[in-house]
N, C-alpha and C positions, 0 to 999 in steps of 0.2 A: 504493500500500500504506500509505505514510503516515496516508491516511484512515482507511485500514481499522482501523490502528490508536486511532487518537484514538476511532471509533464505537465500536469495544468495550470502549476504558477509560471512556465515555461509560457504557455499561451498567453493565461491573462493577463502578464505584469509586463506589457512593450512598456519601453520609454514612453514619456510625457509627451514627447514632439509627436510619437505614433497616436497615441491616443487624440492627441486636438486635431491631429489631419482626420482621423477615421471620424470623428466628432463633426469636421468642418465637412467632409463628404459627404455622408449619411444624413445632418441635417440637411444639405444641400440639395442631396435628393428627396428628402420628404416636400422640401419645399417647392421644388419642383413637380414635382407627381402633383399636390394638392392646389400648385399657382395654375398646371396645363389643363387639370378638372374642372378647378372652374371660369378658366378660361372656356372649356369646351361645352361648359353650362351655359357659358353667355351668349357663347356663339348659340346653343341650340334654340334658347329662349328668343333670343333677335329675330332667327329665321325662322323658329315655327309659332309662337308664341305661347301663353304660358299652360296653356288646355292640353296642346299637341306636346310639348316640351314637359309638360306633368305626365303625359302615357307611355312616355320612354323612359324617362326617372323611375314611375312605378313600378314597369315591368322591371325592369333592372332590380329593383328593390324587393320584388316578387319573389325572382332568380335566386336571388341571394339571400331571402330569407330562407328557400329550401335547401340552398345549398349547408345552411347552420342546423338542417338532419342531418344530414349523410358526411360533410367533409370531413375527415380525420384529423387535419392539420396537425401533423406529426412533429415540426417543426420546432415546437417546444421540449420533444419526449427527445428526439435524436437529440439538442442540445444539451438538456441531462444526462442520457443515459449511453452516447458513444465514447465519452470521454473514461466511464465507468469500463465500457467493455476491452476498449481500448487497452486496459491494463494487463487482462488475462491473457494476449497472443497478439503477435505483430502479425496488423492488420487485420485484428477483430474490431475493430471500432470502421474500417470504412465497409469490412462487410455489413455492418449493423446500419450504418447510413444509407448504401443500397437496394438494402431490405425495406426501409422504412419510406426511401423516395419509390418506391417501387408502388409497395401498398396504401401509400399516398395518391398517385396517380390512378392506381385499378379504381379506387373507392371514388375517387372525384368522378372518373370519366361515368361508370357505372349508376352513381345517383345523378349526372347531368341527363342520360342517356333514359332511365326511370322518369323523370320529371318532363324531360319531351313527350314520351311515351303516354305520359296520362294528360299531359295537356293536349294531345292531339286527340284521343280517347275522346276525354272531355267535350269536343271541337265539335264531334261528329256524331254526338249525344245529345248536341243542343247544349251544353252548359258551359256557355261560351263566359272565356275571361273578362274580367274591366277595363281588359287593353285588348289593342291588335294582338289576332295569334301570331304574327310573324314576330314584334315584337317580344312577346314573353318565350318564343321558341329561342330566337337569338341571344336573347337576356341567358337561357338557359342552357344554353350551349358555351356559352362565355363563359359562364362558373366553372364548368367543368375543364375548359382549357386549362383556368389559372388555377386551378383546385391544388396542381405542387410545389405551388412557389414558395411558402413559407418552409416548407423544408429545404427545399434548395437554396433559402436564405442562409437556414441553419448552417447549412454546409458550409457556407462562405465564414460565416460566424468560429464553427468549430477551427479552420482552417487559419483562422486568423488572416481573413484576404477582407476584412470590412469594409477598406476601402476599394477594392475592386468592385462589389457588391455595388457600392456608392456609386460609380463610374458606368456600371452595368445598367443599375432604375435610370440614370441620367437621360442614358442615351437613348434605352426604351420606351421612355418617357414622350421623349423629342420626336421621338420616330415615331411613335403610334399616334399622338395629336396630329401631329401633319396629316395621317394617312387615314386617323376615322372624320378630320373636320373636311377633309378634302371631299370623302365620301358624303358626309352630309350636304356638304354646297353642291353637290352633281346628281346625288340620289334619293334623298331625302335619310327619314330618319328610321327606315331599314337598311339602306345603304351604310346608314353613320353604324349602328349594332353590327351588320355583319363583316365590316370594316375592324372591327373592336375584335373578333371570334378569331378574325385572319390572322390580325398582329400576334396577338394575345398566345393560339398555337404555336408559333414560330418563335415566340419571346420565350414561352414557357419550356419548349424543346432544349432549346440553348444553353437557357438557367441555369437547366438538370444535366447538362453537360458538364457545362464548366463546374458548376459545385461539385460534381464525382470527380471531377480531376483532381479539384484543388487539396478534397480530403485526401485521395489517394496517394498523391505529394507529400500532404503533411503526418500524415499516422502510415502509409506504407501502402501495397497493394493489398486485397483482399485474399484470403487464401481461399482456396477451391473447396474445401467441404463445409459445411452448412456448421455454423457454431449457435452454444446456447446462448437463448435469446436473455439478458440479467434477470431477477426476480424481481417483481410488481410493477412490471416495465409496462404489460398490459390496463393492469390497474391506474393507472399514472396517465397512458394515455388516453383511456376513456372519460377520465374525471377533470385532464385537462382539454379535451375536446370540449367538454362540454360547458363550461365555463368557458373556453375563447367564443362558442357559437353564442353563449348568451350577451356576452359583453358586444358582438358584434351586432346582436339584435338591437340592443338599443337603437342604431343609426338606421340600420335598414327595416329594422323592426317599427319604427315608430312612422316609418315613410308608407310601408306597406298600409300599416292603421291608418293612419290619416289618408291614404288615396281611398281606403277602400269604404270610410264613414264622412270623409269631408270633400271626396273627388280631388281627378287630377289635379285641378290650380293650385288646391293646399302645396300638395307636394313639391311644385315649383317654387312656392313662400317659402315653405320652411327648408329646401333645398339651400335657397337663395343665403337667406340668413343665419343658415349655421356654418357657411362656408368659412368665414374668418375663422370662428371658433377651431373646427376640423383643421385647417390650415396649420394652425398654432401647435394643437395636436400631434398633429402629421410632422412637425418638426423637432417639438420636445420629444415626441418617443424614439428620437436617435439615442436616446441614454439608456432605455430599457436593453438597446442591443448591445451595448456595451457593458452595462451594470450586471447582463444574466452570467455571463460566463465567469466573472467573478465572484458574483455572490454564491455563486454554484462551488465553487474552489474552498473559498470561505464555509461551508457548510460544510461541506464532504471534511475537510480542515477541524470544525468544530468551534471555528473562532467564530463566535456569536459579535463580540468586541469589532471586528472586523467589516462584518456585514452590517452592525445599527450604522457605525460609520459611515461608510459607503450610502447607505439612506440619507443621510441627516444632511452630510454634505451634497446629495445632490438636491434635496429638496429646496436648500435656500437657495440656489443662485436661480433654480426654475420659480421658486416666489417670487425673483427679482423682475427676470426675464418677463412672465406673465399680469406682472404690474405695469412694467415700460408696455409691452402690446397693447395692454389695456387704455392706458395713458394718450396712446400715440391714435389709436383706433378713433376717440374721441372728437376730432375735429377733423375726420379726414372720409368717415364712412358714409354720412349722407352724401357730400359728391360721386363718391365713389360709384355709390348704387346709382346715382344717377348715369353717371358715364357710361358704366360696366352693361346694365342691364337696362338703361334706359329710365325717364323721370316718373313712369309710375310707379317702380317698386322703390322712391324715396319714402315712402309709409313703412317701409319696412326697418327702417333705422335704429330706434328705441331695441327695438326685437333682434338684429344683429348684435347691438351692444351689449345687450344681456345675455346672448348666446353666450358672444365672446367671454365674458368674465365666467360663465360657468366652464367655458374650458379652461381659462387660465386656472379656477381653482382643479380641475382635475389635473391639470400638467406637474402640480405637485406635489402630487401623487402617484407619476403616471410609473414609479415605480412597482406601484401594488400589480401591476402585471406579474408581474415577473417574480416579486420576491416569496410569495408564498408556495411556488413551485421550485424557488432555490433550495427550498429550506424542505422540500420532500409533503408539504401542507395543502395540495391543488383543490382539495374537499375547503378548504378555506374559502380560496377564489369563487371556486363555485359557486359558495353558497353567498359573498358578499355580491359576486355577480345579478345572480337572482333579483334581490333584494333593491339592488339596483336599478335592474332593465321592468321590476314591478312598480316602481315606486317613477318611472318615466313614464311607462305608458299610463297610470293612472294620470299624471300633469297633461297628457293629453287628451285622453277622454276630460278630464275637468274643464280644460279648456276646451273643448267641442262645445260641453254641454252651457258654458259659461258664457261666451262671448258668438259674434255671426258675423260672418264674413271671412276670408281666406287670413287679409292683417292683422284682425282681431285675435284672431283664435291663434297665431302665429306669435304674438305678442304676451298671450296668457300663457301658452305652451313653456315660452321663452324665462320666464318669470319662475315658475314649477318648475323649468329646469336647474334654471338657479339654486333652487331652492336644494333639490336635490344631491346637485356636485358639490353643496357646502356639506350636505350631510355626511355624504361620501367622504370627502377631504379628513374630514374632522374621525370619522371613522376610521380610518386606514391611520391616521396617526394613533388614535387610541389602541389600536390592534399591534401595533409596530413591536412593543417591548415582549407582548408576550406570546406573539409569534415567533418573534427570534428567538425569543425561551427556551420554545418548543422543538427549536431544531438540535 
């Protein structure tokens, strides 16, 4: 075990300069993915407007809320557990990442492949969707493409290639907005979805190239006969599947609710207005990819000492960070909406702004990803998940039932969600000490 440890402080302790590069890359790409999203929301809203640009959102939101049955996202479980396997034979740790991209992608393709299946079922039953069938077909084909990229993130991760990774979202980033906004200015907004399906295959083949190299590179080749798989390796990943699908409901979950009780347009409001917030998001969780591999070290370690650390200090400079956004948001987001999306959705201001702060307050937090899976706790996550993705969708039925209109109810929503990610915040530091306890 001795070894095992020295290999994984081997990974996760680069110099200081590696760390702020992978930090400046990795934000760099979130902020990119989430600045070309909703660019590619503005463009959709411009050219179809906010009815036709809410049926595409929807479905998409549809897609993805079945994809949080069926996906595996392994992603988590290889980054615990190949570093573990890793120990007992050179090159059991990339046969286990192999293994794990492998039955990541059967499971994606398979429930993208079921959910076509009954929606076309469905089609020819008479119980036709709240969107175009072609729509929710393509929506659902999409999930299944990208269904193995968080493992093939992991890969880059275990490898210590994060900034490759960075470099890799950048440029697929850049290259897919070109090529689905191009499709939607020549074919409309099937054109734009099956444009998203094309990339999206071709992006995700690649991914799971490069990440099999890069582990194979850094822990060895694989050896040819089939090795045992760690104990409660199974356990671990069904209990964090199911906790990443509910945390992800909340975003696609509450889009689904709202198209399918307040119609398309809601969708496009509340699309619109939580874009800052996500943005913010999408940039602060560059530290969960760095903080997992460590805290992970730290725990196997036993240095409890080690891992509050590592919390503590990353939570205040994301308190910082998500005050200056906040700050800066303030005198800049009414024009904005007006530019971006045009001078009706300036109503929507108050209600972006309040998004935004309830993300800032999650950003620092946004370690609670991560940490209770460091520490071997995923029944945690789950269950704070839950609690969570209940306590949002209920801010949205309240505000359905509370306010009329698309900015009204957007704006109440907005308010309950605040509400929420204080609770959360304040929650996840209460749990901090005696989580770690626990490990």
């Amino acid at each position: 075990m001795t070894d095992l440890y020295t290999r994984i402080g081997a990974w996760v302790r680069p110099t200081a300069r590696r760390q702020m590069r992978d930090f400046a890359v990795l934000g760099a790409a979130g902020q990119v993915e989430a600045g070309l999203s909703l660019a590619a929301t503005a463009v959709l809203v411009r050219l179809t407007g906010a009815t036709a640009a809410g049926e595409v959102l929807l479905a998409q939101s549809m897609a993805a809320v079945w994809a949080l049955l069926w996906d595996a996202r392994l992603g988590d479980t290889a980054q615990r557990f190949v570093p573990v396997q890793d120990a007992g034979a050179a090159g059991a740790g990339t046969w286990l990442f192999a293994r794990l991209l492998r039955v990541d992608a059967v499971i994606g393709l398979a429930g993208a492949a079921a959910g076509i299946t009954l929606a076309t079922a469905a089609g020819r039953t008479g119980l036709s969707p709240p969107v175009p069938a072609a729509l929710l077909l393509l929506a659902l084909a999409y999930q299944g493409a990208t269904s193995s990229r968080g493992t093939s993130a992991a890969g880059f991760a275990i490898a210590g290639r994060l900034e490759m990774l960075g470099r890799l979202r950048i440029g697929l980033a850049v290259v897919g907005c070109a090529a689905t906004l191009t499709a939607l200015v020549l074919g409309g907004p099937v054109a734009y979805l099956a444009a998203q399906v094309s990339v999206a295959a071709v992006a995700t083949v690649w991914l799971a190239v490069l990440a099999r190299r890069a582990v194979t590179a850094a822990l060895g080749p694989a050896p040819r006969e089939p090795q045992r798989v760690p104990a409660g390796l199974r356990r671990f990943a069904v209990t964090t599947s199911a906790a990443t699908s509910l945390s992800l409901a909340s975003d696609n979950g509450i889009l689904t609710l709202a198209g399918l009780l307040g119609g398309p347009a809601l969708v496009t409001y509340l699309k619109i207005a939580a874009a800052p917030g996500r943005l913010f998001l999408s940039t602060v969780s560059t530290v969960t990819a760095q903080l997992y591999p460590r805290l992970v070290a730290a725990a196997v370690r036993g240095d409890t000492a080690a891992v509050r650390r590592d919390v503590v200090r990353a939570s205040l400079p994301l308190a910082v960070l998500g005050a200056a956004a906040a700050g800066l948001a303030l005198p800049l987001t009414r024009p904005a909406l007006a530019l971006v999306y045009g001078p009706a959705y300036v109503t929507l201001t108050a209600a972006t702004l309040v998004l935004l702060a309830a993300g800032c307050l999650r950003g620092t937090v946004v370690w609670a990803k991560v940490l209770p899976l460091a520490v071997g706790r995923p029944g945690v996550r789950l269950l704070a998940v839950a609690v969570d993705g209940v306590l949002v969708a209920a801010a949205l039925l309240f505000a359905l039932h509370l306010a009329g209109g698309p900015p009204a109810v957007t704006l109440a929503y907005a308010l309950g969600s605040l509400t929420v990610a204080g609770l959360v915040a304040a929650g996840w530091f209460a749990l901090l000490r005696p989580l770690v306890g626990l490990s």
